[in-house]
N, C-alpha and C positions, 0 to 999 in steps of 0.2 A: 403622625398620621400615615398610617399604609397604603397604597395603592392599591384597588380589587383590578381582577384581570382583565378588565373592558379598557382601564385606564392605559396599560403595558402593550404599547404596539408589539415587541419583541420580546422575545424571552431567550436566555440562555441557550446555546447550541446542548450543550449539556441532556438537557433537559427535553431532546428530540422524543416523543412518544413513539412507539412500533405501530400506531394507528399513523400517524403522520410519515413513518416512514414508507410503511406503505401505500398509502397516499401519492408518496413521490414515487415510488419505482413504476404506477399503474402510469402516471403523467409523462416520466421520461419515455413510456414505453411509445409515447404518442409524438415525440418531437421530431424523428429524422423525417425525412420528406422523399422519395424515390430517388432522388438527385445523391442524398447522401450515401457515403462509403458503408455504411453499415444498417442495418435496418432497424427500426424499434426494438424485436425482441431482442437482437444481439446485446443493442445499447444495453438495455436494462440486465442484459447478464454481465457487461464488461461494469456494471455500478456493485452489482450483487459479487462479482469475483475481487474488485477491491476492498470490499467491506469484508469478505472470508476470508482475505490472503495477506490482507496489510498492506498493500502494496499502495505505492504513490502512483498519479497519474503517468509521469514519464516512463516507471517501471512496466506499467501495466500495458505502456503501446507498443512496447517492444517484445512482447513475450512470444513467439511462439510455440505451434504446436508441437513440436518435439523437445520445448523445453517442461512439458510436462506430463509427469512421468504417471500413469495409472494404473500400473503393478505398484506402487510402494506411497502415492499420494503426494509426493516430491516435484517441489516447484522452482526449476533453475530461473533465478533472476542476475540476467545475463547484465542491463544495464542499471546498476545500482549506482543514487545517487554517491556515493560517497567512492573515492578514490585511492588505490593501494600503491605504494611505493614503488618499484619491478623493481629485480635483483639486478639487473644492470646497471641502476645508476647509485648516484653516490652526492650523499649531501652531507652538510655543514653547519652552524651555529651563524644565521645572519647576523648578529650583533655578539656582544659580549653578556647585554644583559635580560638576555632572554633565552628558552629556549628553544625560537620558532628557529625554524632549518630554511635553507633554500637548495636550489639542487645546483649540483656542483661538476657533474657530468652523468649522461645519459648515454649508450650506445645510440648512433644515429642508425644502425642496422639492426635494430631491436627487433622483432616481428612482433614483439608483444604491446609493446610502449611508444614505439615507432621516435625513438630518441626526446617524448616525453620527461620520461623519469617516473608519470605515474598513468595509472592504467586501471580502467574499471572491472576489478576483479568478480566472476563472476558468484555471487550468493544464492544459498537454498531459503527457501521454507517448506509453507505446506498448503495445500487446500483440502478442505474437510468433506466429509460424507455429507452435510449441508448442500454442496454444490456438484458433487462428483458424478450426480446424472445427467443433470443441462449440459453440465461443462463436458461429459464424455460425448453425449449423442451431437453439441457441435462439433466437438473437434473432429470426430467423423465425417464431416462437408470441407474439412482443409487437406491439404498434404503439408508435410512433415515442416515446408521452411516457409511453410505462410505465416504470416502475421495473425493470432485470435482477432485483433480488434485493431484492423487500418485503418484509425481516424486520428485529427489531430490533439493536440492536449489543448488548443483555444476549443476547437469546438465542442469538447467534453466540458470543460468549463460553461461555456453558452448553454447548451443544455441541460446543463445541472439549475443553473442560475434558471431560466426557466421554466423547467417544472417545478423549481422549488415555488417560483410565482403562483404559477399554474395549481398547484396544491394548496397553497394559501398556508404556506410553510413558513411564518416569520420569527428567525432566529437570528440571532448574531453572535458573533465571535469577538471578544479582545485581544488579538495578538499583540507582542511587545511594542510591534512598530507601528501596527495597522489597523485598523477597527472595521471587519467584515458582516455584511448583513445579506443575508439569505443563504440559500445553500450553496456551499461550494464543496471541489473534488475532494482537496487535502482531508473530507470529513470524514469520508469511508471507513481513511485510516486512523482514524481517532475509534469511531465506532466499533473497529476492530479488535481497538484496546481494549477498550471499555467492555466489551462482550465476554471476550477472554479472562477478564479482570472478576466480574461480575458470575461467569459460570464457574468458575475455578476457585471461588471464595470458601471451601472445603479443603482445599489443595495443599500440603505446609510450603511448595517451592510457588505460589499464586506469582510472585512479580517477575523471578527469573521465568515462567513461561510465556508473559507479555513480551520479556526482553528477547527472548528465541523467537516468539511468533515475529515480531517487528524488524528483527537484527540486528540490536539494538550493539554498540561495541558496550565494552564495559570499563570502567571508569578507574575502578582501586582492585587492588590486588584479590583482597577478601572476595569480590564478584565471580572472578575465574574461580577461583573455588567451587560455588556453588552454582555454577553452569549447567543452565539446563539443556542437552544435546537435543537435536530433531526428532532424534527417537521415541523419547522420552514425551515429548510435543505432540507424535503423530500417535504413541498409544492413549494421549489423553484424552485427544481431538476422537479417538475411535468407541472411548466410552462415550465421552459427553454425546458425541451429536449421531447417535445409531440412527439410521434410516430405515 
């Protein structure tokens, strides 16, 4: 026996409509309050710049405006979650029968690493003609080392959580660990996948472009191979999405 959709409080994150999602962007546009760091419409461009950019919440509170570049559509992402070794230090085989490293010495005069050993190197991507007019006439109201979007990653969360209420948005998520209901940040960047995925379904390199748009590192030898460069990203992004 099936269940009809009156039955199904939730449905699949998956499965978010572009009616629903718009839904949510007019909602969020309504939640900051005079008090908060940012105003409505900003918010609703710092949701719409992660869902074009890929980027994770902590990525996205860190960017600023001269980390993006609008001669060339080139987005430095300065704090990427993920961490690079520095050529300063020097690591080891923790055990015998593995082989995870630990570090073995770090210059404590490092400027880079700061006697670490590893260090958030910084990442490109891109943002597309989709967003390159919002996103140009704000960055126009900052100077060079401001922050795009000075709020924090709870309160982006609280806000996402709801308007997704607020739009009468009920989805949920299975993570390995965790079982999520209504909207949350990390979704943007799923969406981004997923758009990528779904426009570029023409494409013969379709999954290494997900892998560039995201950052994604690569796994087995054969992947470097068929790496797809920024370039290659930013002249696709300039067909698919003309304004």
């Amino acid at each position: 026996m099936s269940l009809d959709s009156e039955q199904v409080a939730y449905h699949e994150a998956n499965t978010l409509t572009p009616e629903e999602y718009q839904r949510f962007l007019i909602e969020i546009e309504k939640i900051p309050t005079r008090r908060s760091p940012i105003s409505g419409k900003t918010t609703r461009l710092c949701i719409e710049f992660m869902e074009d950019t890929g980027l994770r919440v902590t990525e996205t509170i860190h960017v600023k405006k001269k980390d993006c570049d609008f001669d060339t559509r080139i987005l430095l992402v300065t704090h990427p979650k993920v961490e690079t070794k520095c050529k300063c230090s020097r690591w080891k085989n923790k055990n015998d029968y593995s082989n995870a490293k630990v570090l073995e010495y770090a210059d404590p005069k490092c400027t880079i690493c700061y006697g670490k050993g590893k260090w958030k190197k910084p990442q490109r991507t891109t943002f597309t003609p989709r967003i390159y007019k919002a996103l140009r006439e704000y960055c126009d109201t900052l100077e060079d080392d401001q922050l795009l979007f000075p709020v924090s990653r709870q309160s982006l969360w609280n806000w996402t959580k709801e308007a997704g209420y607020r739009a009468n948005i009920k989805i949920f998520q299975q993570k390995k660990d965790r079982h999520i209901k209504g909207m949350f940040v990390h979704f943007f960047r799923e969406l981004c996948s997923k758009r990528v995925k779904m426009d570029s379904k023409d494409e013969p390199y379709r999954d290494e472009l997900v892998q560039c748009k995201r950052r994604d590192s690569y796994d087995i030898m054969a992947d470097r191979y068929t790496k797809i460069d920024i370039n290659y990203l930013l002249n696709w992004e300039a067909k698919t999405y003309k304004v």
